[in-house]
C-alpha positions in Angstrom: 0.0 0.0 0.0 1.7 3.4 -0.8 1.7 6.2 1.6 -1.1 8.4 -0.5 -3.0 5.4 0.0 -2.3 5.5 3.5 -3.0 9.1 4.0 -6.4 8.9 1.9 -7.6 5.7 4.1 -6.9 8.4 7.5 -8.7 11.2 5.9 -11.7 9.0 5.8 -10.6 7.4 9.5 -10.9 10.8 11.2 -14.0 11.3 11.5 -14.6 7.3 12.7 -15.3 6.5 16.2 -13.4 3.1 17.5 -15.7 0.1 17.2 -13.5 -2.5 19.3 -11.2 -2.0 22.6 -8.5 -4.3 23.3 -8.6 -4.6 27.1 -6.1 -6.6 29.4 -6.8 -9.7 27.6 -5.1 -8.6 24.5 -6.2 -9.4 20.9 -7.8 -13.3 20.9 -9.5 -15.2 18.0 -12.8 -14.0 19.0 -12.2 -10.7 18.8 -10.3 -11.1 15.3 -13.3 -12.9 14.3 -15.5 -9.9 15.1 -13.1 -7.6 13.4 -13.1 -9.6 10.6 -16.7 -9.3 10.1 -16.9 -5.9 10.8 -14.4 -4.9 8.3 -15.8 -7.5 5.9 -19.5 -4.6 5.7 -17.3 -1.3 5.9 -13.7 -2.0 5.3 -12.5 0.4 7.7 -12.1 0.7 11.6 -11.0 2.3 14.4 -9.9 -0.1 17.5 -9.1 1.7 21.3 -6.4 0.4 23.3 -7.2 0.6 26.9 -5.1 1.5 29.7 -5.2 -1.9 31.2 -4.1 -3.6 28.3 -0.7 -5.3 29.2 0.5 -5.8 25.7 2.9 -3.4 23.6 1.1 -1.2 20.3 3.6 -2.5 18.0 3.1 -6.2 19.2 -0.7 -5.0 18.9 -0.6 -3.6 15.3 1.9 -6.4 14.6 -1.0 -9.5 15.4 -4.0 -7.7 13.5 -1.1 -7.7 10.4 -0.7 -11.5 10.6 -4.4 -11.8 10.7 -4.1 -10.4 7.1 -5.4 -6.9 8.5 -3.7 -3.6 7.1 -2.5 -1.1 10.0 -3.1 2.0 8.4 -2.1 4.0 11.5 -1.1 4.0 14.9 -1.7 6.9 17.1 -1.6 7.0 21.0 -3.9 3.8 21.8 -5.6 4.2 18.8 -5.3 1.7 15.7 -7.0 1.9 12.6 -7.6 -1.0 10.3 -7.9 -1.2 6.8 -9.5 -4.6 4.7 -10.4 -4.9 1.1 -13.7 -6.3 0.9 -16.0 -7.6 -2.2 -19.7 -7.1 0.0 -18.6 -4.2 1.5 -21.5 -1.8 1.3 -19.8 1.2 0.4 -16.3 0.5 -1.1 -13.3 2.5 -0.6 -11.8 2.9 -3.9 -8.0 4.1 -3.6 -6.5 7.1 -5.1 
């Protein structure tokens, strides 16, 4: 993904509200499954990282990207996640 890619997919993240929060349990199958879905309708997401969560950001972002997710961006204990989808319902089309 190039970076004008990257910045296009935050312009539209902005104004997104986080739809997950990874709490002390960390990222787990069920919530990759639920993420998975999500992104599967809209294609973009926001996810919060709470303060009792005991794992790193990078190790974080790093886990959603071996689920096949893209990390578009990493900002404070925010992450937002990016998935090309064929039933999304509006589809983002890159610059």
């Amino acid at each position: 993904m190039t970076g004008k890619q990257k910045s296009y997919l935050r312009s539209l993240a902005h104004e997104l509200k986080p739809v997950f929060q990874v709490g002390k349990e960390g990222v787990n199958d069920e919530m990759i499954t639920g993420i998975r879905n999500y992104l599967n309708k809209h294609e973009l997401m926001k996810i919060s990282v709470l303060q009792n969560c005991e794992e790193e950001m990078e190790d974080i972002a790093s886990a959603f990207e071996d689920c096949g997710f893209t990390v578009v961006q990493v900002i404070g204990k925010t992450i937002v996640l990016y998935l090309k989808s064929k039933n999304a319902k509006n589809p983002i089309i890159l610059p």
